[in-house]
N, C-alpha and C positions, 0 to 999 in steps of 0.2 A: 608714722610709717605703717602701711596696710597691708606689707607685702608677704603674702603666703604661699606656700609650693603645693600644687596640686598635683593628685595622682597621676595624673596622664604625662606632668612631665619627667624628661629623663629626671634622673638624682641619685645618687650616691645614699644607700640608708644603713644606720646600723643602731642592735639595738642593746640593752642591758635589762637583768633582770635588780629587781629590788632582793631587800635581805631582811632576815631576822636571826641575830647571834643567839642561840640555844643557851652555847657552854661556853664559857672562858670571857667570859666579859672584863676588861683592863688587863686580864696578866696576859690576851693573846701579844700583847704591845710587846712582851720581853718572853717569849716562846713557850708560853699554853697551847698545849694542842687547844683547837677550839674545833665547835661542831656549829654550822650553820645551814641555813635553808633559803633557796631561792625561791620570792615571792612571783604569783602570778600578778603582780604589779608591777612595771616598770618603765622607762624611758626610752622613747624613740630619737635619732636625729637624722635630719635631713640635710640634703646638699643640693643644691641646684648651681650650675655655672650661668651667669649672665651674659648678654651677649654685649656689656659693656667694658672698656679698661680703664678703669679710675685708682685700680686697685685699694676696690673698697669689699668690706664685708660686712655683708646686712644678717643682723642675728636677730629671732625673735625666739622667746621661750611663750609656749602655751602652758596652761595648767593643766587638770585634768576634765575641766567643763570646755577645753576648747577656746579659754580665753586667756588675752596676754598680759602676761604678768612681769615680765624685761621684755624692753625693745632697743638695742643697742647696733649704733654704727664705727665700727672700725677701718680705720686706716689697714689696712692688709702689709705693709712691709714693718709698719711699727707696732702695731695692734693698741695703738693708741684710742680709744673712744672718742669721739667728736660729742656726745649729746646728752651724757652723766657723767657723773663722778662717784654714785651707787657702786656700796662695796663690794655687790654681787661682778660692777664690770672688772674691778680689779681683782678679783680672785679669777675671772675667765680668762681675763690680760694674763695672768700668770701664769696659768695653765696651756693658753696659746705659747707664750712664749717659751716653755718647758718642751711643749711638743717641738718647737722649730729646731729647739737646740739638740732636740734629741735626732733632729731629722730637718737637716737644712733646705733639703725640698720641698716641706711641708709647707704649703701656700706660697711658692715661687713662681707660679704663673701667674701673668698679668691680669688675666679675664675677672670680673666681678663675681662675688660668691654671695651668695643666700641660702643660711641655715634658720634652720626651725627644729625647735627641741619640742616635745610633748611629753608629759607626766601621764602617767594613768592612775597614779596617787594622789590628793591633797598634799601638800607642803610642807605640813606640819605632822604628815604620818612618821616622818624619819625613817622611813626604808631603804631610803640612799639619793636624795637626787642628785648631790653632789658625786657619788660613787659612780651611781650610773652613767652622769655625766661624762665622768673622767673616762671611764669604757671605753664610752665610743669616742672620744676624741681620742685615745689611743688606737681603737681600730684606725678610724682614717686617717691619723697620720702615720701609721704603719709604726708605730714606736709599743712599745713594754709597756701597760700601764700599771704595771708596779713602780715602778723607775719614774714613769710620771706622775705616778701619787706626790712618791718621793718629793719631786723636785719641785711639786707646787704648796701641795696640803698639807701631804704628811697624814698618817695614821699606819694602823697593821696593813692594811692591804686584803682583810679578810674579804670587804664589800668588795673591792674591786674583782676577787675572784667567785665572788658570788652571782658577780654581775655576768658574768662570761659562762657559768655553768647552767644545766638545766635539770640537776640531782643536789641534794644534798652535797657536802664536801666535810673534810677534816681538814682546818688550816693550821699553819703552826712555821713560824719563824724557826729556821735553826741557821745559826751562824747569823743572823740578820737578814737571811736567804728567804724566800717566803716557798713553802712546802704544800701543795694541792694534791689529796686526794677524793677524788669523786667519790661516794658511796652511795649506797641502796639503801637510803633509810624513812622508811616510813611504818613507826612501831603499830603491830598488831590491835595496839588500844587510840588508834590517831582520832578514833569517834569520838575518843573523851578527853580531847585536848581541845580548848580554845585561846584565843587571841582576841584583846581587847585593848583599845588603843586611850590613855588616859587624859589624853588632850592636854598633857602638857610637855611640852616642846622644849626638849634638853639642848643644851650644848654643849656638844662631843671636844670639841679644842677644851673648856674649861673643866668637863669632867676628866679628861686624861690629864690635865694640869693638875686638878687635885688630887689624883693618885698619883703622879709623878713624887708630888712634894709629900705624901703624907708615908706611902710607904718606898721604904731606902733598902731591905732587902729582898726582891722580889722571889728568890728562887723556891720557897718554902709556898710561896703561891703555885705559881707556876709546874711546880709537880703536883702539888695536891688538885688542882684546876683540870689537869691533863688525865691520872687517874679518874675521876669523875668524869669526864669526859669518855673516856676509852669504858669503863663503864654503864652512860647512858647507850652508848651503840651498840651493845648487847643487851640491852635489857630488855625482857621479854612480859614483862606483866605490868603494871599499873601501878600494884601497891611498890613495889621497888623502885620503877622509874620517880615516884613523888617523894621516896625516902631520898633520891640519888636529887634532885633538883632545892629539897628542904635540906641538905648539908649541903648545896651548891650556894645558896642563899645564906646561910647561918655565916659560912666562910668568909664570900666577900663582906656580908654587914658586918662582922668582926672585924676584917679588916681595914676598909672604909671608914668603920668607927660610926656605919648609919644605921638608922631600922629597917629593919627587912620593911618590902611592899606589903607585905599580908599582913605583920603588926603594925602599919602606919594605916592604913587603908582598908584594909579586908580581915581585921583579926575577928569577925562573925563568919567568915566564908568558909563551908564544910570540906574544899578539895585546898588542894597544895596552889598557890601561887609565887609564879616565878618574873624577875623583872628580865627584859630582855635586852641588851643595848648598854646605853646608859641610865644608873639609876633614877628613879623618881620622874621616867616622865618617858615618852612615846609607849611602848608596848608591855603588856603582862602577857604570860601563857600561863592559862588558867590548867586545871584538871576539872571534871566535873563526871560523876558518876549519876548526877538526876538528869531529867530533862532539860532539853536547851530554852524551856520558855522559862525554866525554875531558874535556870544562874542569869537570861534576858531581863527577870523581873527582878531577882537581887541585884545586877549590876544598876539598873533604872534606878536603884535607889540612892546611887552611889552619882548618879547622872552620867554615866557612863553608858553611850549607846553604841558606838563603834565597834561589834562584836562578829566576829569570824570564828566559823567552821575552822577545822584544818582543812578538809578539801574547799575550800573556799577561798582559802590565802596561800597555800603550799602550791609551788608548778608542779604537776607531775608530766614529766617526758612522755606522750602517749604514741613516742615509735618506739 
């Protein structure tokens, strides 16, 4: 299948930003306030109506070079796949289907449809393609996309409201309700934070499975998680933000029962190192008081070359 939507036709678009969790990494699952950031990477998706009724639905996923990485044909009233069995079609199956049930209108017209998603990320950054995804397939099918996290995937819901914002946010579950607010946060020392991606490729289902099972009383996280949190959003200098992210770090390895990223990896490294996400693999945020060619050349040795500015990975809203 060759088939791609070009600008000049009508289409239906919408879009998501990517994410990177600051604060509260596994306890936002049982209600840590958490603090996250929407990335200037993210996910588009397209819509075109055909002028065929087979009720069929032609999907194509691009990467971020512009080439396709799923090409997938669905039956439109069952969302059955005619041409894999690839687990990426039954997680989209699942997801369609979540949306219908959440909105029986959604894909009830006859006419042929053709979507085309785009990454503006690599794959294996884990900034959300799956979050992003879910976005806009709750945009367009006019459904909640917490509700439809819910109903397909499952997780806090933090990405999906990262995906939808263009600031900073405070997320945090209470009642199992999911709580958004927008904030203004970009600390006075943002010149001396970096982001550096470890090239290894977690997974988020297995890591909240093993926090699930290892820790059984979460609330002693979850307040301490949340104070650290409501403390990095005030903090105004350098040396205090790395003291608030070096007890953010000590916290979870202790409770995880892992090693912190900086004694596994970076115990020579002169600034604070924080993991982001899930442990041991997509992102660290660095600190870095030298020059950016001085931590480019220490992380080189680490073979780590995926490294960002903050103004280089953070969106700033510039209306």
């Amino acid at each position: 299948m060759k088939l791609r939507i070009t600008k000049q036709e009508d289409e239906l678009s919408f879009y998501g930003h990517g994410k990177l969790l600051i604060t509260g990494e596994y306890f936002v699952l049982d209600g840590a306030q958490a603090l996250a950031v929407p990335t200037k990477y993210g996910q588009g998706l397209r819509v075109k109506e055909l002028h065929s009724a087979e009720n069929i639905l032609y999907w194509i996923a691009l990467d971020n070079k512009n080439k396709p990485w799923l090409q997938f044909t669905f039956d439109k009233e069952t969302f059955t796949c005619f041409n894999t069995s690839q687990a990426e079609a039954k997680d989209l199956t699942a997801i369609l289907n979540a949306a219908r049930e959440l909105n029986p209108e959604f894909l009830s017209e006859a006419k042929d449809l053709a979507v085309e998603t785009r990454l503006e990320f690599p794959r294996d950054w884990g900034l959300g393609s799956s979050s992003t995804l879910i976005h806009c397939i709750a945009k367009w099918a006019k459904v909640d996309g917490y509700i439809l996290l819910q109903k397909s995937i499952g997780g806090s819901g933090y990405d999906i409201a990262s995906a939808a914002h263009d600031s900073a946010i405070l997320y945090q579950l209470i009642n199992k309700q999911p709580q958004t607010i927008a904030v203004n946060w970009k600390p006075v020392f943002s010149d001396k934070i970096y982001f550096a991606h470890l090239g290894k490729k977690q997974s988020s289902p297995q890591a909240i499975k093993n926090y699930r099972e290892l820790i059984k009383d979460k609330t002693h996280g979850v307040n301490e998680l949340t104070r650290i949190t409501e403390a990095v959003l005030r903090c105004t200098d350098l040396k205090t933000f790395e003291e608030l992210i070096n007890e953010h770090e000590m916290f979870v390895g202790a409770q995880l029962q892992q090693m912190k990223v900086k004694d596994s990896l970076f115990a020579d490294y002169w600034g604070s190192v924080k993991s982001l996400g899930a442990w041991g693999g997509d992102y660290v945020m660095l600190t870095n008081e030298r020059t950016e060619e001085d931590l480019k050349e220490y992380l080189a040795t680490k073979n780590i070359t995926t490294v960002f500015k903050w103004d280089e990975m953070i969106f700033a809203n510039q209306s």
